[in-house]
C-alpha positions as CSV (number, residue, x, y, z in Angstrom):
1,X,64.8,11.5,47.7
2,X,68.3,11.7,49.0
3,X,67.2,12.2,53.3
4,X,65.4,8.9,52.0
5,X,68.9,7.6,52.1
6,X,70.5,8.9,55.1
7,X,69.8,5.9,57.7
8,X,71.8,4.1,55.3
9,X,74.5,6.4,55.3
10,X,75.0,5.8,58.6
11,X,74.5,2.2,58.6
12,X,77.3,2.2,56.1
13,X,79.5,4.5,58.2
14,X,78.8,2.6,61.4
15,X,79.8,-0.8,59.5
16,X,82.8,0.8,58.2
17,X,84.5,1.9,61.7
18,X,83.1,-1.5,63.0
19,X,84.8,-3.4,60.6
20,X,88.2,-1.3,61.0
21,X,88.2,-1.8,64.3
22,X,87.8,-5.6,64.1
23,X,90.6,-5.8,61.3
24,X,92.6,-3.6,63.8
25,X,91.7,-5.6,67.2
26,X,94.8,-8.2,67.1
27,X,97.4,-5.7,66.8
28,X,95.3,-3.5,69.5
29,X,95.1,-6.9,71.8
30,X,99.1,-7.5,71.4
31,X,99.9,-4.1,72.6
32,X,98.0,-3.4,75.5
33,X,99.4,-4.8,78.4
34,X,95.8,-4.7,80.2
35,X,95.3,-8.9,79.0
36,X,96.2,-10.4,82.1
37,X,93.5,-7.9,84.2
38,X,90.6,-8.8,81.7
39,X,91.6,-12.6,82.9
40,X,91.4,-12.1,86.8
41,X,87.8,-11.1,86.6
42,X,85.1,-12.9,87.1
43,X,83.7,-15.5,83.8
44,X,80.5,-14.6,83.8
45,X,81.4,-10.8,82.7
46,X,84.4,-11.3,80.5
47,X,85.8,-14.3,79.2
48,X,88.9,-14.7,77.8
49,X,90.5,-17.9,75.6
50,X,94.0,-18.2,74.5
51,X,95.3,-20.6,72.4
52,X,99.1,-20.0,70.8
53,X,98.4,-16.6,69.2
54,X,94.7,-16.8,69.2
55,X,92.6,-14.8,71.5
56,X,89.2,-15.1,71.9
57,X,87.5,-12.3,74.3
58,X,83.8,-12.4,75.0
59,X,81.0,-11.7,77.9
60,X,78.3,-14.6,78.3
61,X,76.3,-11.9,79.8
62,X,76.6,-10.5,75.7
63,X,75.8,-14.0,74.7
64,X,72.6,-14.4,76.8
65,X,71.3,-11.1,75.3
66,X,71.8,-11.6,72.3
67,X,70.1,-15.1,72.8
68,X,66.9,-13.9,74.3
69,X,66.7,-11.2,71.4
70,X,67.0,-14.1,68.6
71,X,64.3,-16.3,70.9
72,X,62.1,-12.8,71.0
73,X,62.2,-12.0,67.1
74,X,61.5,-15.7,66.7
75,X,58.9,-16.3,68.5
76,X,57.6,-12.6,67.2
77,X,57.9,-14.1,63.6
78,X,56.2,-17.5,64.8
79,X,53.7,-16.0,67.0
């Protein structure tokens, strides 16, 4: 019953570190000097907003993925 169990351990694990890590990524972003290089390349592959103390850091290329996954389980679901 308990190896029943064990993907879920390590969904909870992976979750937990995730979740540190996001709690932990201002004061990781304020310290690392490396802010100004992520800037200089191109859009498409990192994109960075900064408002006041705000930072917003994505990839569109991340975005489009994860878009064409939602519009493939959709149309999975619908189909």
């Amino acid at each position: 019953m308990l190896e029943a169990y064990r993907p879920f351990t390590l969904l909870g694990l992976a979750l937990i570190i995730v979740g540190i890590v996001l709690v932990m990524l201002p004061t990781i972003v304020r310290h690392v000097p490396t802010l100004e290089k992520l800037e200089r390349l191109p859009p498409i592959l990192v994109y960075v907003y900064r408002h006041d103390n705000f930072y917003l850091i994505t990839s569109p290329i991340l975005i489009l993925v994860g878009l064409a996954y939602f519009a493939y389980l959709l149309w999975k679901l619908l189909r």
